[in-house]
Structure formats: C-alpha cells, structure tokens
N, C-alpha and C positions, 0 to 999 in steps of 0.2 A: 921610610916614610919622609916626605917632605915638611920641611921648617920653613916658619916665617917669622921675620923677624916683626914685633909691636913693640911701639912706642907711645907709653903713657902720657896724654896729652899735659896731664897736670903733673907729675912727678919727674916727666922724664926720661923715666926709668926704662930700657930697650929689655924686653920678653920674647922668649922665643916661643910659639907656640908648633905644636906639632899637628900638620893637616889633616883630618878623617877625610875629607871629603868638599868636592866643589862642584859649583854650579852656575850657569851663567842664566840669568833671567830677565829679561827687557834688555839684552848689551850689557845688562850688570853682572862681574864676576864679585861670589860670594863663598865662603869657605868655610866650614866646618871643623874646630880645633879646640884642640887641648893642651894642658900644659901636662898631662902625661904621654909618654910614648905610647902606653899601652891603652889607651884609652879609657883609661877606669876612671877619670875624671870630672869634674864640671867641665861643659863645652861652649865654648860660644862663636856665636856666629858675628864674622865679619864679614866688611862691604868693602871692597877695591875702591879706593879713589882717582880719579884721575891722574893719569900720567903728566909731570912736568918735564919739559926738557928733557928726556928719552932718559928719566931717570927711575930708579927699581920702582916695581910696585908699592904701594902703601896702603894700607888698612886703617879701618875704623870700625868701631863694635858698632853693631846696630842697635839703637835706644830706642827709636821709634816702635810702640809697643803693635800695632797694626803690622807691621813690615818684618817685625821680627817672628812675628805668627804665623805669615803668612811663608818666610822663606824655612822654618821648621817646620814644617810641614811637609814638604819638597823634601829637604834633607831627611823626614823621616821615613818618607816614601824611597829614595834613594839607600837608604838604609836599612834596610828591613828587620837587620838583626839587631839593632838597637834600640833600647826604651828609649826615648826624647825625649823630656817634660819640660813643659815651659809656664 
C-alpha cells in the first residue's frame, strides 16, 4: 500500500498516512487515506497542491465542507466495499 507523507500545518508534525485510494477530478489529484494500514480507521481526504520547483507532491486536507462532499462521494462510488460517512 502506498504512504504519504502530511505535514501539520500548525504543529509541524510530518504523518504518514496510508493511501485507500485516488482520483483526479477537474486536473485535481485527491486521495483517500488512513492512518491505519488496514484500513479500519478514520479516513480523510486530501487535495494535491501544486508542484514547486519539480519538488515531491504535497497535500492538504480538504476543509471546504461543499468539496469535501462532493469528492466522497466519488471515493464512495470508487469504493464500493466501504461504508463512507461524512
């Protein structure tokens, strides 16, 4: 299973989260992840930021409450064997 590494904007703090699942939607790549391997976890959805300087990808949770609805929903559709609730 692929890792990503997050970085708490306010703590600092580098979290690995581990990928269920991704998707790109308008040019936007979005991904689905847990901080379990097995997935028995809370999951959340983040949103790819752009690229600086041909450096690694970066993430950011999605807060927008519109947008974060809108891409679980997708991800539940992609998912079939998963409860989603949001």
């Amino acid at each position: 299973m692929d890792k990503v590494k997050f970085v708490d904007p306010d703590t600092k703090e580098c979290v690995e989260f581990y990928v269920l699942e991704q998707t790109t939607i308008g040019g936007i790549n979005y991904l689905i992840a847990t901080l379990d391997e097995l997935g028995d976890s809370d999951a959340f959805i983040l949103k790819e930021l752009p690229a600086e300087n041909d450096s690694e990808a970066a993430y950011k949770m999605v807060d927008d409450d519109k947008e974060l609805e809108a891409i679980a929903k997708v991800f539940a559709e992609l998912m079939e064997d998963v409860d989603i609730q949001f």
